[in-house]
DRENTORMAR-932669 format. One record per residue (C-alpha): residue number from 1; residue in three letters; x, y, z. Coordinates in steps of 0.05 Angstrom, whole numbers, plus 5000, padded with zeros to 4 digits. Layout:
<pt koltor="NUM" dovex="ala" c1="X" c2="Y" c3="Z"/>
...
% end
This chain:
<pt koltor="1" dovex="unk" c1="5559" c2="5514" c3="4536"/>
<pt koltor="2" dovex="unk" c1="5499" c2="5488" c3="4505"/>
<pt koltor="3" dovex="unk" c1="5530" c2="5411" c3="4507"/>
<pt koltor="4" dovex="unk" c1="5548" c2="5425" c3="4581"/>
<pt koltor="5" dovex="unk" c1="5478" c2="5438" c3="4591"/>
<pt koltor="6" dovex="unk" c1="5456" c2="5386" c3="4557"/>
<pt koltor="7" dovex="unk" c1="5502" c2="5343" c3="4587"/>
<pt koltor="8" dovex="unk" c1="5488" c2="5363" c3="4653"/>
<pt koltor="9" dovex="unk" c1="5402" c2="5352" c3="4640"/>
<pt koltor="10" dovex="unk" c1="5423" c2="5280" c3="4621"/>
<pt koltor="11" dovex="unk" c1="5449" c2="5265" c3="4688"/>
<pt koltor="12" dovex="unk" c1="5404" c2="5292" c3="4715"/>
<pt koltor="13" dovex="unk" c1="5351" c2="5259" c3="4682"/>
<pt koltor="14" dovex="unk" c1="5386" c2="5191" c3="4705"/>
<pt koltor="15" dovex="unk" c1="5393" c2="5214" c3="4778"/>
<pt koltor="16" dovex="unk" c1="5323" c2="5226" c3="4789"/>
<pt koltor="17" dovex="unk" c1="5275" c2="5159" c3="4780"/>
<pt koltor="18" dovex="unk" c1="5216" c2="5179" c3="4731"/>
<pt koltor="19" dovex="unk" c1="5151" c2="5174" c3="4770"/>
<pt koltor="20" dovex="unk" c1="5107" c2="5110" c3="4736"/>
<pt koltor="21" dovex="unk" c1="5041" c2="5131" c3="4712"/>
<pt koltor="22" dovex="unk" c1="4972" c2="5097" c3="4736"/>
<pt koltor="23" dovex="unk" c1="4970" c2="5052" c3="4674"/>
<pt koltor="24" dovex="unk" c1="5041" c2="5028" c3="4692"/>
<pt koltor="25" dovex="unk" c1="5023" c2="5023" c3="4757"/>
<pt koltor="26" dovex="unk" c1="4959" c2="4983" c3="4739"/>
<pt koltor="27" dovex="unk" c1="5002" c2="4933" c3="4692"/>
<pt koltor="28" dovex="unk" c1="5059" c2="4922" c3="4745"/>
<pt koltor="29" dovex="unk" c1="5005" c2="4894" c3="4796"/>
<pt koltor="30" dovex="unk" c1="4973" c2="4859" c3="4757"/>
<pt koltor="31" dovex="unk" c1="5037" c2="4817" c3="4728"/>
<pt koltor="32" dovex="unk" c1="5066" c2="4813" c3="4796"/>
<pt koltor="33" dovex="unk" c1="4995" c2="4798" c3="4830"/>
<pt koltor="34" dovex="unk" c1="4947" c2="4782" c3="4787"/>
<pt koltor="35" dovex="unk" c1="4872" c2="4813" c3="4792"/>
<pt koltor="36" dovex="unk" c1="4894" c2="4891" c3="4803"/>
<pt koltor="37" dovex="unk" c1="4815" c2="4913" c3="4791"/>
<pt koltor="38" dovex="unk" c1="4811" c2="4869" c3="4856"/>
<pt koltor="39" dovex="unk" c1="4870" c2="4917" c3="4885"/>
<pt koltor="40" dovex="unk" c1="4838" c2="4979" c3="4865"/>
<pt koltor="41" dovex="unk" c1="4778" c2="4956" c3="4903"/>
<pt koltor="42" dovex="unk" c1="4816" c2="4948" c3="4970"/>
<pt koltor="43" dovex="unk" c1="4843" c2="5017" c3="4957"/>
<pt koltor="44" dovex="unk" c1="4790" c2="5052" c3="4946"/>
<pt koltor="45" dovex="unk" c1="4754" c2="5027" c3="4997"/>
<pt koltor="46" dovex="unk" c1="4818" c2="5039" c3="5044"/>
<pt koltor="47" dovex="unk" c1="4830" c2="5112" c3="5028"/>
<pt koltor="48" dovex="unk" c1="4755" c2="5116" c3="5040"/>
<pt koltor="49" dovex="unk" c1="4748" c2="5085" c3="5112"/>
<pt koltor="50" dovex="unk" c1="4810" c2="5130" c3="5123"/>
<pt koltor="51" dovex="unk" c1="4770" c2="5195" c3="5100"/>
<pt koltor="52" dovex="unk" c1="4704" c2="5181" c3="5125"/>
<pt koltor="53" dovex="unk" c1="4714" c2="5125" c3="5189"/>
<pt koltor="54" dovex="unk" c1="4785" c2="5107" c3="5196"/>
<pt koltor="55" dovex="unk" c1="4777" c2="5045" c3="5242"/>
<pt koltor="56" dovex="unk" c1="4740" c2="5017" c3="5176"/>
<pt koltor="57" dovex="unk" c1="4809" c2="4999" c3="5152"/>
<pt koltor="58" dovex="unk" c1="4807" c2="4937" c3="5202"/>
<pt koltor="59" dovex="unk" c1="4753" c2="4911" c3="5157"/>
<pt koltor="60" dovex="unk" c1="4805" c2="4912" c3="5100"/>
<pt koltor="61" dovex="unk" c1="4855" c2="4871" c3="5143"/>
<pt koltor="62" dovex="unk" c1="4882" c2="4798" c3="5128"/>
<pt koltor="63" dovex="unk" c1="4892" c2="4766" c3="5206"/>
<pt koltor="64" dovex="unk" c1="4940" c2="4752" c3="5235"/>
<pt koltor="65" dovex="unk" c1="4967" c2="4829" c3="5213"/>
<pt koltor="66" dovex="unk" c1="5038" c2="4853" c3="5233"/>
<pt koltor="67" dovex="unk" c1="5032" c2="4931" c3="5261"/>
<pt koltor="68" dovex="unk" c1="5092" c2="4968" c3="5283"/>
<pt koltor="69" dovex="unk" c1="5072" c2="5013" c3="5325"/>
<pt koltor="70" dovex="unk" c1="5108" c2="5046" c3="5392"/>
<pt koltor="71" dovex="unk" c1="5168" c2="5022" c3="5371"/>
<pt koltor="72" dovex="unk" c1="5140" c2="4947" c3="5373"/>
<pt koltor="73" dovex="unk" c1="5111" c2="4902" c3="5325"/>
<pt koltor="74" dovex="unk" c1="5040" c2="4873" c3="5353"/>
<pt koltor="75" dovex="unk" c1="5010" c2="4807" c3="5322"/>
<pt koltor="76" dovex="unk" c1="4943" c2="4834" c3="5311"/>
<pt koltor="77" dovex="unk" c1="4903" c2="4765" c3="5309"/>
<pt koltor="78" dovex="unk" c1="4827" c2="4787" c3="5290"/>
<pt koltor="79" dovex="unk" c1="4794" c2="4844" c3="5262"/>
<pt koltor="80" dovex="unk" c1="4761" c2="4863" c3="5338"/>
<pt koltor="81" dovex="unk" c1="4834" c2="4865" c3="5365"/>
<pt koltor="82" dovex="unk" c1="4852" c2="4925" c3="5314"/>
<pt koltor="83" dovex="unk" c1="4788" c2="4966" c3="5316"/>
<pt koltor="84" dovex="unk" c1="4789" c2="4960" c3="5393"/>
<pt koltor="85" dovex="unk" c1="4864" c2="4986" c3="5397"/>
<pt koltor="86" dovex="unk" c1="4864" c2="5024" c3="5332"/>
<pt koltor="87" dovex="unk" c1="4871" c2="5098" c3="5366"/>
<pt koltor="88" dovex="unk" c1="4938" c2="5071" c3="5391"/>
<pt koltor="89" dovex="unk" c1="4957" c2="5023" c3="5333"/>
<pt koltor="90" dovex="unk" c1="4947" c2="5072" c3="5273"/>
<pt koltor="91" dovex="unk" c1="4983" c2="5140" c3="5274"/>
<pt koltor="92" dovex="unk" c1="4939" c2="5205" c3="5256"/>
<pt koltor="93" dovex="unk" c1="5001" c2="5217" c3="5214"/>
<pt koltor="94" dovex="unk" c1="4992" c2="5149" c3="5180"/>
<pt koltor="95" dovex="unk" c1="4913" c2="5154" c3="5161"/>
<pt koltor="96" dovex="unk" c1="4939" c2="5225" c3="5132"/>
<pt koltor="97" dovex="unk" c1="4985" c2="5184" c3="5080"/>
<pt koltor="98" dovex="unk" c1="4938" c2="5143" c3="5064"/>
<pt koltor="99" dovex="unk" c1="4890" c2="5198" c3="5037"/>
<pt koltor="100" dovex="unk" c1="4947" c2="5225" c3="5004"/>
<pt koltor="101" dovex="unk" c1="4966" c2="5171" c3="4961"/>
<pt koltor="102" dovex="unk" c1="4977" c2="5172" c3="4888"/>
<pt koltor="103" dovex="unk" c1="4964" c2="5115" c3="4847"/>
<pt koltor="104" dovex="unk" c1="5029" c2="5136" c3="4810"/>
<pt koltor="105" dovex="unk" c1="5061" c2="5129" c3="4873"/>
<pt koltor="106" dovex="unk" c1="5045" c2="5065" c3="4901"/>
<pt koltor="107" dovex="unk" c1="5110" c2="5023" c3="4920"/>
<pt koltor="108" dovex="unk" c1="5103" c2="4943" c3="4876"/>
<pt koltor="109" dovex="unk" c1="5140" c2="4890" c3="4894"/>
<pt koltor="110" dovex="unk" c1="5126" c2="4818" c3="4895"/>
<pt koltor="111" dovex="unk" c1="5119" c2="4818" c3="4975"/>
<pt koltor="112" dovex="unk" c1="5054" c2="4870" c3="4956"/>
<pt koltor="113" dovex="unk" c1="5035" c2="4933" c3="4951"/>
<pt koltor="114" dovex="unk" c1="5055" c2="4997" c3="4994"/>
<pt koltor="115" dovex="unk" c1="5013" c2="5060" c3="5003"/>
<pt koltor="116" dovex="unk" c1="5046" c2="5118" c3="5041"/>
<pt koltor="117" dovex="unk" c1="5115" c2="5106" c3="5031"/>
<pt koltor="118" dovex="unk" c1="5108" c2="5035" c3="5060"/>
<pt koltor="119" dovex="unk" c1="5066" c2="5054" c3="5115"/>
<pt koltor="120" dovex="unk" c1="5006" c2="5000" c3="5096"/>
<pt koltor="121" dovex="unk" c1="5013" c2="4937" c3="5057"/>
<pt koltor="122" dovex="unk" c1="4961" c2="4912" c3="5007"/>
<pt koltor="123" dovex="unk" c1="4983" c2="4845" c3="4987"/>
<pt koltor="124" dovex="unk" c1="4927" c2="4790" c3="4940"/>
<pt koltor="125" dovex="unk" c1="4937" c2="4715" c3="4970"/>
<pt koltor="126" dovex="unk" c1="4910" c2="4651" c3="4944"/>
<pt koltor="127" dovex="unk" c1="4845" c2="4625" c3="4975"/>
<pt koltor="128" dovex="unk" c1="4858" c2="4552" c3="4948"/>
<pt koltor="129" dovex="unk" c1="4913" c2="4505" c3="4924"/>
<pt koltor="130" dovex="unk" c1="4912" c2="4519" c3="4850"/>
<pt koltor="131" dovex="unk" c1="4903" c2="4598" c3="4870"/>
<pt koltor="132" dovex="unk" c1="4845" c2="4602" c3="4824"/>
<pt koltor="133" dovex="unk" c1="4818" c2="4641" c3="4880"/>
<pt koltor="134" dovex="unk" c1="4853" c2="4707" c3="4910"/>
<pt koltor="135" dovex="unk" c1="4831" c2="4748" c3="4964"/>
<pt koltor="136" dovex="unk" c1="4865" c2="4831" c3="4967"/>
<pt koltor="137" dovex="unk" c1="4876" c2="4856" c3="5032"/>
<pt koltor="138" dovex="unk" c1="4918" c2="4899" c3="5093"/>
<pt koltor="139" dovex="unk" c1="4968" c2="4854" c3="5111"/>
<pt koltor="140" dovex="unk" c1="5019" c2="4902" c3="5147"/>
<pt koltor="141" dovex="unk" c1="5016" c2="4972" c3="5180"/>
<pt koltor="142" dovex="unk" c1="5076" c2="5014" c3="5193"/>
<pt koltor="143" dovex="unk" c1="5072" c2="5076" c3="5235"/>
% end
């Protein structure tokens, strides 16, 4: 019985993904991106417009921004086109999992990174040729 248990635990244990911690968070960006004290930054500052003034997250952007919102995708070309259509761009439900978001778990992947189950995109992109120069920021929303 006690091997069937055991047994069982095991596959278990392989069934269910083991959440990464911060620090393994932290290492993943910055191998994949580069500059994740730069990331941290942006999502900080993003879970803080989203507390405290949620149409700060347009500051945060990188234009042109893709937002799927009302079952379309809008080319939002400038920051002034997303704060003056934010109330109908950006889901209440959407600045809610933003404030929820663990650092443990963030989605990485070379495209970026995802907060709220993939409902914002953080992504770093080079500022020059040799991309000595990076730049974090909100690259895609997704109500």
């Amino acid at each position: 019985m006690l091997r069937t248990l055991a047994s069982a635990l095991l596959t278990l244990a392989l069934l269910v993904p083991a959440s990464a911690s911060e620090e393994e968070v932290y290492i993943s960006i910055e191998n994949i991106h580069g500059d994740a004290d730069g990331f941290f930054d942006v999502f900080s500052g993003v879970q803080d417009a989203a507390m405290f003034n949620p149409i700060d997250i347009a500051g945060y952007g990188l234009y042109p921004m893709t937002i799927n919102a009302n079952g379309e995708v809008y080319d939002i070309l400038e920051e002034q086109d997303l704060i003056d259509n934010f109330d109908t761009l950006v889901y209440p439900e959407t600045i809610d999992a933003i404030l929820g978001q663990d650092v443990d778990d963030l989605i990485v992947t070379s495209e970026g990174v995802g907060l709220a189950n993939g409902a914002l995109w953080i992504t770093n992109i080079c500022l020059d040729d040799a991309c000595s120069e990076t730049q974090w920021g909100v690259f895609s929303i997704n109500n």
